[in-house]
PyMOL CGO cylinders between C-alpha atoms (Angstrom):
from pymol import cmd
from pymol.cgo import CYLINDER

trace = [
    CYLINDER, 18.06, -17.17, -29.75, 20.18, -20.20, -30.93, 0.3, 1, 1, 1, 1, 1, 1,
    CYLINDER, 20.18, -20.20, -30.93, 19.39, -19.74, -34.80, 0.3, 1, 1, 1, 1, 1, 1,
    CYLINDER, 19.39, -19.74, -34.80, 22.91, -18.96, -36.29, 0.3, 1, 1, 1, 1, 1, 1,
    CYLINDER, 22.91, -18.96, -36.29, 21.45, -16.15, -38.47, 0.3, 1, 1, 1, 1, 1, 1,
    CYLINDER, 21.45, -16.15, -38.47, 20.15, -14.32, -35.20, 0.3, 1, 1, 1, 1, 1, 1,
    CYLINDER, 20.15, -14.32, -35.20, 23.56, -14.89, -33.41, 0.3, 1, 1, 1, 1, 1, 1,
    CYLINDER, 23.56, -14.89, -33.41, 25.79, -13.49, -36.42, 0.3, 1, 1, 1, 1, 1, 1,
    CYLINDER, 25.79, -13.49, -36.42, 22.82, -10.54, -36.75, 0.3, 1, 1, 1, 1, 1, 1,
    CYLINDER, 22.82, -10.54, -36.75, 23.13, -9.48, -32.56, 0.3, 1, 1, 1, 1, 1, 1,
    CYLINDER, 23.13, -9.48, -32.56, 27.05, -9.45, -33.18, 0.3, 1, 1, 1, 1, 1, 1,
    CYLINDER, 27.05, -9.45, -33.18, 27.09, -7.15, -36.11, 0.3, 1, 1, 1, 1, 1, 1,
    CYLINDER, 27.09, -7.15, -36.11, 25.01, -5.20, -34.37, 0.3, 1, 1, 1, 1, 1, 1,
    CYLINDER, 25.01, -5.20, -34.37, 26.67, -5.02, -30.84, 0.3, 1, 1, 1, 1, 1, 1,
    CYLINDER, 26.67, -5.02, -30.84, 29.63, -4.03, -33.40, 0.3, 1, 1, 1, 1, 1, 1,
    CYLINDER, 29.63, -4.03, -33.40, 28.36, -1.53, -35.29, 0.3, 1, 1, 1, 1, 1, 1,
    CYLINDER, 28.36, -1.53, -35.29, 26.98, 0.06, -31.86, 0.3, 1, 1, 1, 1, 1, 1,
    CYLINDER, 26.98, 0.06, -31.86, 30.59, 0.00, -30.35, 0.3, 1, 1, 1, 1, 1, 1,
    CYLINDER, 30.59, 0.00, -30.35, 32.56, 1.71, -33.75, 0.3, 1, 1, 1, 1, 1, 1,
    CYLINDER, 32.56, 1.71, -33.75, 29.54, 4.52, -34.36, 0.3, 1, 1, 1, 1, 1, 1,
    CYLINDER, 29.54, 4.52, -34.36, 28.49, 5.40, -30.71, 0.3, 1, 1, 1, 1, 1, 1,
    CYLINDER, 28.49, 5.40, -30.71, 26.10, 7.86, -31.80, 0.3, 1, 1, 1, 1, 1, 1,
    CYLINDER, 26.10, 7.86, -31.80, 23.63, 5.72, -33.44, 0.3, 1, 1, 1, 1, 1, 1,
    CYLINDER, 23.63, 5.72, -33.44, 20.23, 6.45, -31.51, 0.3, 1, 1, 1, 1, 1, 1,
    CYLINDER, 20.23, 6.45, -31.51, 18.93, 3.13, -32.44, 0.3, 1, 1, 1, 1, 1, 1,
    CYLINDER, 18.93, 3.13, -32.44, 18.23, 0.30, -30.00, 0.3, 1, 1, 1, 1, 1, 1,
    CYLINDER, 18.23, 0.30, -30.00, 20.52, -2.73, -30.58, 0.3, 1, 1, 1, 1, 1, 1,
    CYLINDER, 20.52, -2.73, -30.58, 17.86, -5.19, -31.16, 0.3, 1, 1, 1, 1, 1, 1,
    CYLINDER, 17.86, -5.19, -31.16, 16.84, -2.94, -33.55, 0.3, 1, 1, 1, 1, 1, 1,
    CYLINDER, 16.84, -2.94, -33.55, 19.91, -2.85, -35.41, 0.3, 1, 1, 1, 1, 1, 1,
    CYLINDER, 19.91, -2.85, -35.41, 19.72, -6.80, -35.08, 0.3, 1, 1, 1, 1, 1, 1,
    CYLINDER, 19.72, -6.80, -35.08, 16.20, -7.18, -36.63, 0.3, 1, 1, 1, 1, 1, 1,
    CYLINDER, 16.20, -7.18, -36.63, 17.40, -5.15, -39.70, 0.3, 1, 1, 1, 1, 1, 1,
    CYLINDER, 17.40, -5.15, -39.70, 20.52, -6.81, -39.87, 0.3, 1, 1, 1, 1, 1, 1,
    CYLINDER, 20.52, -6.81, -39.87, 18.92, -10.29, -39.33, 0.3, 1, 1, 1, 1, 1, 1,
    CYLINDER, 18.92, -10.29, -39.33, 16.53, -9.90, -42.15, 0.3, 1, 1, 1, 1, 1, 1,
    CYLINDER, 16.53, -9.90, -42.15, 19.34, -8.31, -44.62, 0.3, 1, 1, 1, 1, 1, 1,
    CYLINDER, 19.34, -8.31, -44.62, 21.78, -11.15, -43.83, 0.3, 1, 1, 1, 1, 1, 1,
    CYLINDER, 21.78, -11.15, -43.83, 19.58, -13.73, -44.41, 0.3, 1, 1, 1, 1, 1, 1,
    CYLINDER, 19.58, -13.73, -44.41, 18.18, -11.78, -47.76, 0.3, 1, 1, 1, 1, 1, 1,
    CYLINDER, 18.18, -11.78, -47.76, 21.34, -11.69, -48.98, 0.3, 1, 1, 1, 1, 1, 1,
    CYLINDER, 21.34, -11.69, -48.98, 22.60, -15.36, -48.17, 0.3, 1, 1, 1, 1, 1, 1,
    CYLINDER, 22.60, -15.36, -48.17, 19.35, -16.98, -50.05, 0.3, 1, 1, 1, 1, 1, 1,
    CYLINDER, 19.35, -16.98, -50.05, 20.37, -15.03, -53.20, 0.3, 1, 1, 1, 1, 1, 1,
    CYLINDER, 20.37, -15.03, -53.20, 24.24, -15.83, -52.42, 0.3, 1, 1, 1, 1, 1, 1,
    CYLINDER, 24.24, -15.83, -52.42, 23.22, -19.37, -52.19, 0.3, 1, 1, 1, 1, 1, 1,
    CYLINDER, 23.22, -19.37, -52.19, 20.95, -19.58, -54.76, 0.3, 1, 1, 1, 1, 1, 1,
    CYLINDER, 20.95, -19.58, -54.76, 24.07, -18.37, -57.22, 0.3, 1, 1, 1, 1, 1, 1,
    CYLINDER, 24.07, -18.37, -57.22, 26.66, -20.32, -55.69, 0.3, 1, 1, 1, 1, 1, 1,
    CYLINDER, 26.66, -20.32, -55.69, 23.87, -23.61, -56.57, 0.3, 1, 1, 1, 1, 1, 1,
    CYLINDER, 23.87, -23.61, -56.57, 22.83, -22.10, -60.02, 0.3, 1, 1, 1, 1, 1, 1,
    CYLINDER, 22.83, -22.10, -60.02, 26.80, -21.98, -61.03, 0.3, 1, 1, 1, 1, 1, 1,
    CYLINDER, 26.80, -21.98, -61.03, 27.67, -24.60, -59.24, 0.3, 1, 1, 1, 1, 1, 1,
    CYLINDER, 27.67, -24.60, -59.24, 25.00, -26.72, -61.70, 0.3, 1, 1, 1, 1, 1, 1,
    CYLINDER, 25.00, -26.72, -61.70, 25.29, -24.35, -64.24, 0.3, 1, 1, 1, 1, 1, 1,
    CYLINDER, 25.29, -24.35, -64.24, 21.46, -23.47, -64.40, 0.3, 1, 1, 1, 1, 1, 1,
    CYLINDER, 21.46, -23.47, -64.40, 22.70, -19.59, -63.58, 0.3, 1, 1, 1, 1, 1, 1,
    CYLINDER, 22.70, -19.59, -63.58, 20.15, -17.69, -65.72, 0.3, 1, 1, 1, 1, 1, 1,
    CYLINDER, 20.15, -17.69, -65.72, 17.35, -20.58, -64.90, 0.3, 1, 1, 1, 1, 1, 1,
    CYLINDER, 17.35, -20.58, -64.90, 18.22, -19.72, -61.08, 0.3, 1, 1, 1, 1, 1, 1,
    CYLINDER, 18.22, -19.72, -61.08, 18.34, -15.89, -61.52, 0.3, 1, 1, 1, 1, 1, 1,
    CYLINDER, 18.34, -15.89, -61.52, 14.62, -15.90, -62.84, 0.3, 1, 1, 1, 1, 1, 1,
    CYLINDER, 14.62, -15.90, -62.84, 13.63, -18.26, -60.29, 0.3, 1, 1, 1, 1, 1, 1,
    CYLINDER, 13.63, -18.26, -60.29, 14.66, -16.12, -57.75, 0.3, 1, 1, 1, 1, 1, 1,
    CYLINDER, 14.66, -16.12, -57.75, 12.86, -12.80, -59.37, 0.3, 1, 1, 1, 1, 1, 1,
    CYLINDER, 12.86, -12.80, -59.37, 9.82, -14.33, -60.02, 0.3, 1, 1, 1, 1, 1, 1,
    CYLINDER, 9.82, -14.33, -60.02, 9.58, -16.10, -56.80, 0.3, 1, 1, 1, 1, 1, 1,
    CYLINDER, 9.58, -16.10, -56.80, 10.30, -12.55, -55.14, 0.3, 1, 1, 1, 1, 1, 1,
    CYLINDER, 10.30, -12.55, -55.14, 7.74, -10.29, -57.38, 0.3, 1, 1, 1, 1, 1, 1,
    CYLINDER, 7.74, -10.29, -57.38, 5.09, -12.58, -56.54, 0.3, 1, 1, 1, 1, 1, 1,
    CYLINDER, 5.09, -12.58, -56.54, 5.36, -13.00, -52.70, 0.3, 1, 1, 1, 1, 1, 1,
    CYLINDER, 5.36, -13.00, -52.70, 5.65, -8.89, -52.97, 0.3, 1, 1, 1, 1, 1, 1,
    CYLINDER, 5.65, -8.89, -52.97, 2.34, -8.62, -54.55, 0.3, 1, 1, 1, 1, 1, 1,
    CYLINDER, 2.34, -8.62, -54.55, 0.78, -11.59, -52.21, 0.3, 1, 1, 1, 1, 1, 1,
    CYLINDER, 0.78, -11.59, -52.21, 2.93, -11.76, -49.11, 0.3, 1, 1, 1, 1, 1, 1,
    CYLINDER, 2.93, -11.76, -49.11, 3.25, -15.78, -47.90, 0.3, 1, 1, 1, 1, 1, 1,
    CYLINDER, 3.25, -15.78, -47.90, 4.17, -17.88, -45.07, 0.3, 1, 1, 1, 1, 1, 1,
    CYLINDER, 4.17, -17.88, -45.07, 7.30, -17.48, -43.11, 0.3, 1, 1, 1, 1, 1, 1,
    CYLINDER, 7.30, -17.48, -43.11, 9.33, -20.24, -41.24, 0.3, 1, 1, 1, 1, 1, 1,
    CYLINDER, 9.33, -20.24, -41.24, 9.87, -20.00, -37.57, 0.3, 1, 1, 1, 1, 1, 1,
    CYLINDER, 9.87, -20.00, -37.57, 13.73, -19.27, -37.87, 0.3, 1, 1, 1, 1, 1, 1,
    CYLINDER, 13.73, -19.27, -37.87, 15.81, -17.17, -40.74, 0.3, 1, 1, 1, 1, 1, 1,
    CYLINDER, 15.81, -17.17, -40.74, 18.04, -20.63, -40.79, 0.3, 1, 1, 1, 1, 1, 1,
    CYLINDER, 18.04, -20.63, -40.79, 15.23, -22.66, -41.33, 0.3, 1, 1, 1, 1, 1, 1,
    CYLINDER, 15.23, -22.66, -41.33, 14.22, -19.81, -44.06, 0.3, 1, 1, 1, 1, 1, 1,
    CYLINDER, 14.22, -19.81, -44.06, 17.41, -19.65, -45.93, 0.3, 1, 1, 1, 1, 1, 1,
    CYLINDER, 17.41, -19.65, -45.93, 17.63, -23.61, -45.84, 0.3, 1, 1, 1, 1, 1, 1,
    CYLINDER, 17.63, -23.61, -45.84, 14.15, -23.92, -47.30, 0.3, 1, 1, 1, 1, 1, 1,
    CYLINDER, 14.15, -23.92, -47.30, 14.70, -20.84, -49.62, 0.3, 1, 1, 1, 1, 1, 1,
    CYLINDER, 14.70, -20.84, -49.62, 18.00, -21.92, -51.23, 0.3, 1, 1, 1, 1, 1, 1,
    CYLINDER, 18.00, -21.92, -51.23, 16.30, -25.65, -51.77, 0.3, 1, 1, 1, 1, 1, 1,
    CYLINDER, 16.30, -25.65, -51.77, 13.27, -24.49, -53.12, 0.3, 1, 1, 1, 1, 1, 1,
    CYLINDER, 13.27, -24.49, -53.12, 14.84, -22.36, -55.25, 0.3, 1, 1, 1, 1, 1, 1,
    CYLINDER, 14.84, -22.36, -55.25, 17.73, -23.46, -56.38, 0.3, 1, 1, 1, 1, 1, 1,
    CYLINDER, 17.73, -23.46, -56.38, 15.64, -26.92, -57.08, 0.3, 1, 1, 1, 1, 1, 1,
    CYLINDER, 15.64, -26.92, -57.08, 12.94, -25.54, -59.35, 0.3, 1, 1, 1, 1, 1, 1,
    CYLINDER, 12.94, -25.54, -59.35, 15.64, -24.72, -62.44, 0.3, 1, 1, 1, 1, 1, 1,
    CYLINDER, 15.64, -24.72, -62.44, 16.37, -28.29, -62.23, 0.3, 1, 1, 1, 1, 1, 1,
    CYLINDER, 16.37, -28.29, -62.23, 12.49, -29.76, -63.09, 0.3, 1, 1, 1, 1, 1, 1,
    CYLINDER, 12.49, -29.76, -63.09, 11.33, -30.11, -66.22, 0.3, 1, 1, 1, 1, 1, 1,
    CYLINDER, 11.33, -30.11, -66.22, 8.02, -29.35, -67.62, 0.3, 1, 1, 1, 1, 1, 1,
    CYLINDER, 8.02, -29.35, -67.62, 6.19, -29.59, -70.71, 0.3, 1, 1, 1, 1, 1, 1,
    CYLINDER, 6.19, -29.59, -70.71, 4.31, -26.36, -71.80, 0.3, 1, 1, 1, 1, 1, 1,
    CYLINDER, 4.31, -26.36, -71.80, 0.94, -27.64, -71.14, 0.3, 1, 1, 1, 1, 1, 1,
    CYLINDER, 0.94, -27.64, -71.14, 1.88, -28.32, -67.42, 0.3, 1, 1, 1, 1, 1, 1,
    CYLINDER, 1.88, -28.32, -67.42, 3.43, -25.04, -67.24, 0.3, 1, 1, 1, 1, 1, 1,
    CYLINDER, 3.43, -25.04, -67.24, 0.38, -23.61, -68.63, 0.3, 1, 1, 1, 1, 1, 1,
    CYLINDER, 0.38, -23.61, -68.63, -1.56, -25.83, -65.82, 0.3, 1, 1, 1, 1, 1, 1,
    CYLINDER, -1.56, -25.83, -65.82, 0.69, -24.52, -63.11, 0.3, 1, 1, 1, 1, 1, 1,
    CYLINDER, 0.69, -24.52, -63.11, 0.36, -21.05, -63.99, 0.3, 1, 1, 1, 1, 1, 1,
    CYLINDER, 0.36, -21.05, -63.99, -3.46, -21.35, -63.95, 0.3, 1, 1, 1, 1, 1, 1,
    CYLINDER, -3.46, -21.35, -63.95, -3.35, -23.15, -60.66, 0.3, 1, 1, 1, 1, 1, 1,
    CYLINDER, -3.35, -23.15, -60.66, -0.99, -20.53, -59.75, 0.3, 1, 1, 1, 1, 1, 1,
    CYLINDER, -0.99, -20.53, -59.75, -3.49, -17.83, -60.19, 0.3, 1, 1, 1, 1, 1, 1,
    CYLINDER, -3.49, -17.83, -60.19, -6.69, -19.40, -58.67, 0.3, 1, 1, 1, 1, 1, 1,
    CYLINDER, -6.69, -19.40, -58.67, -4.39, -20.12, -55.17, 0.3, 1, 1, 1, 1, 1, 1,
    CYLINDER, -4.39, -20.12, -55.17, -3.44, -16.32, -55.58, 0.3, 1, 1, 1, 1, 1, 1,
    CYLINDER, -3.44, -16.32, -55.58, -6.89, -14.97, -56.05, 0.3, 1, 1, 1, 1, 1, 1,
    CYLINDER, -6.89, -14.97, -56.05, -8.01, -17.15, -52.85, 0.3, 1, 1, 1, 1, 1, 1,
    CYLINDER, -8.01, -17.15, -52.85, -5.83, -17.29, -50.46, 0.3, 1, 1, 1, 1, 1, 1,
    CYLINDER, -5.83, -17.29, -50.46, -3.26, -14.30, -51.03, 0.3, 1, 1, 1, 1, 1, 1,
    CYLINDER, -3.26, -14.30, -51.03, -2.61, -11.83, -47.74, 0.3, 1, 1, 1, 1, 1, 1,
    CYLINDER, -2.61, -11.83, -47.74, -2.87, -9.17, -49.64, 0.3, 1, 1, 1, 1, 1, 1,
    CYLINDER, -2.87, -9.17, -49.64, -6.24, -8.17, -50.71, 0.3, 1, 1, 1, 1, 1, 1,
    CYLINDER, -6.24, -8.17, -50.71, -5.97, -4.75, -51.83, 0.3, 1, 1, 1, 1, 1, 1,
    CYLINDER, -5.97, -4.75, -51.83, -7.39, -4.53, -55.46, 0.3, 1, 1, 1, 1, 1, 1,
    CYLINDER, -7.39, -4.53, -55.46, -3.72, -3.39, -56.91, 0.3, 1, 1, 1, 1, 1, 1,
    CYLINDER, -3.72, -3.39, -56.91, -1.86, -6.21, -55.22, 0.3, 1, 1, 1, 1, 1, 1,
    CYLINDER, -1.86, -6.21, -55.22, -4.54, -8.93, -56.66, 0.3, 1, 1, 1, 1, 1, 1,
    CYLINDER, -4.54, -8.93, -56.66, -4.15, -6.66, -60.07, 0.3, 1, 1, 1, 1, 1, 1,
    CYLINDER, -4.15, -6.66, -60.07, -0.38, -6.93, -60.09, 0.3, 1, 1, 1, 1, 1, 1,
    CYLINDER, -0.38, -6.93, -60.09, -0.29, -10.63, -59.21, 0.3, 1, 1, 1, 1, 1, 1,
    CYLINDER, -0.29, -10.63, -59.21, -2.66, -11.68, -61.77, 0.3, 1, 1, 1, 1, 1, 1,
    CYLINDER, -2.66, -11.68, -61.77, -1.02, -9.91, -64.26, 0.3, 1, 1, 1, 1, 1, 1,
    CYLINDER, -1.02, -9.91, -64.26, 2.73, -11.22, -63.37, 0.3, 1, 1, 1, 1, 1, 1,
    CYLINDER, 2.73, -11.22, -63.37, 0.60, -14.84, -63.80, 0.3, 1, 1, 1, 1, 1, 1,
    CYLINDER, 0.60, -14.84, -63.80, -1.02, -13.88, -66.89, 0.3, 1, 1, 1, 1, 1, 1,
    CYLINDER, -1.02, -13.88, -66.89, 2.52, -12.51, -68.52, 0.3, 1, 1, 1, 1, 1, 1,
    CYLINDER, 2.52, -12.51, -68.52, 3.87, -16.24, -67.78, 0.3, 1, 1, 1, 1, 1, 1,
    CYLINDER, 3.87, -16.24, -67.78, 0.89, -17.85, -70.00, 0.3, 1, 1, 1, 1, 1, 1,
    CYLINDER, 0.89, -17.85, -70.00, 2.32, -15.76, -72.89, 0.3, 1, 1, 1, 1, 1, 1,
    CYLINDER, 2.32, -15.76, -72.89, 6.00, -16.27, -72.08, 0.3, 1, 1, 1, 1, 1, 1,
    CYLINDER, 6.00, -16.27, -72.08, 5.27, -19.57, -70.65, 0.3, 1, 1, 1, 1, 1, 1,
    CYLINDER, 5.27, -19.57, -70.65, 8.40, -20.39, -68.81, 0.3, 1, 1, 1, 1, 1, 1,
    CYLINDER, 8.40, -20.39, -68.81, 8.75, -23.47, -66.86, 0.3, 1, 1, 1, 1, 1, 1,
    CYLINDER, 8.75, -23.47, -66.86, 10.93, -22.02, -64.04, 0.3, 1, 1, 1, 1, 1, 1,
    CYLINDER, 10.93, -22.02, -64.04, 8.72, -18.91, -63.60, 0.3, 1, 1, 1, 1, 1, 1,
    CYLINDER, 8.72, -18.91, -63.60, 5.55, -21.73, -63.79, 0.3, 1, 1, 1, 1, 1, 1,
    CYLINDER, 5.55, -21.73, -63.79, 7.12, -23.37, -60.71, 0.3, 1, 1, 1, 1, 1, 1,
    CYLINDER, 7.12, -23.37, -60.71, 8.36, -20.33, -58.62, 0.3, 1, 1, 1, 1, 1, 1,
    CYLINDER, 8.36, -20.33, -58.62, 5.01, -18.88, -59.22, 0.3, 1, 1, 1, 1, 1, 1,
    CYLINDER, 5.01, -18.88, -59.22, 3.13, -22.45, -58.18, 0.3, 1, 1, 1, 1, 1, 1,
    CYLINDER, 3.13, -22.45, -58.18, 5.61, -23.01, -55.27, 0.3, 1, 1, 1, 1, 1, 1,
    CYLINDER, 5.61, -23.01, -55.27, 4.90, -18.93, -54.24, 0.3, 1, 1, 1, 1, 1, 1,
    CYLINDER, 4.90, -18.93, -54.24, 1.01, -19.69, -54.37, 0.3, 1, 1, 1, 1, 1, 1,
    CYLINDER, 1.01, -19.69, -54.37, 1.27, -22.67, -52.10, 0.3, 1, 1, 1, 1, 1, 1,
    CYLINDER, 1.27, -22.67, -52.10, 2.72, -20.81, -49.61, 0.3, 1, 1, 1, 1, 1, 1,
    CYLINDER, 2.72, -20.81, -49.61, -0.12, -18.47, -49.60, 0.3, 1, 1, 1, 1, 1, 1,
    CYLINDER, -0.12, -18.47, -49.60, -1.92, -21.45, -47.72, 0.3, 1, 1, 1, 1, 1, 1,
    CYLINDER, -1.92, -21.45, -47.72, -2.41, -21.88, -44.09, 0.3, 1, 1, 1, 1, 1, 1,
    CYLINDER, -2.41, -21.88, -44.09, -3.05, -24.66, -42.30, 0.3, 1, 1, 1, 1, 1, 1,
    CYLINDER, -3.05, -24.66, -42.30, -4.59, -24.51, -38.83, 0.3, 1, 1, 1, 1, 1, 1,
    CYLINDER, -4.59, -24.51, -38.83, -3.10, -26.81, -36.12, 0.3, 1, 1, 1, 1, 1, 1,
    CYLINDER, -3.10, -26.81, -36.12, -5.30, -28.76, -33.88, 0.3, 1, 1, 1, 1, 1, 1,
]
cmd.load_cgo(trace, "trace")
């Protein structure tokens, strides 16, 4: 365990073990929950401290949500470590306010969007392939460029590629 997210995580919890004795749960336990809750809350902390920084706030707030409602309906890849994660979140994220579109790629995008969602998504349950395609479809009437690209960059992680 040498990611930096898993180290600060196994603390906490060691900690929080020691002051409240009479917590039943395991300590790795504590840590996965922890883990996953520390590095939630760091991408979004990141992501705002980039979108002010650049003062693309709002652009990086609905970046975020979209990005987020989508991989619930669809699920995705997920990186190796919660470092590499956050690192990979807060770029991607933080990056797509910053790209410009016109409306007929964001149109393209959203369609492209779609098609990736309807064949690769994890989640095949009729209500999560309902949801998704409707979160799409909302964006080709609101057509915004920053929900286009969270949506496209969402989709592509929906793809797997075997290793040989």
């Amino acid at each position: 365990m040498n990611d930096p997210i898993e180290i600060a995580a196994g603390k906490l919890a060691h900690l929080s073990k020691k002051w409240n004795p009479d917590i039943t749960a395991d300590v790795e336990d504590i840590r996965y929950g922890v883990a996953l809750r520390l590095n939630y809350y760091l991408v979004i902390l990141g992501c705002l401290i980039i979108g002010l920084a650049t003062q693309k706030i709002m652009e990086t707030i609905i970046s975020m949500i979209s990005f987020i409602l989508l991989r619930r309906f669809t699920g995705g890849l997920h990186m190796p470590t919660l470092t590499l994660c956050f690192v990979i979140s807060v770029g991607l994220l933080s990056g797509i306010p910053h790209i410009f579109l016109g409306k007929v790629a964001s149109i393209a995008f959203n369609v492209l969007s779609l098609i990736l969602v309807l064949l690769f998504s994890e989640r095949r349950q009729r209500h999560n392939l309902m949801g998704a395609s409707m979160l799409i479809g909302s964006n080709l009437i609101l057509n915004s460029e920053a929900v286009s690209l969270s949506f496209f960059a969402q989709s592509l992680l929906l793809i797997h590629f075997k290793r040989r």
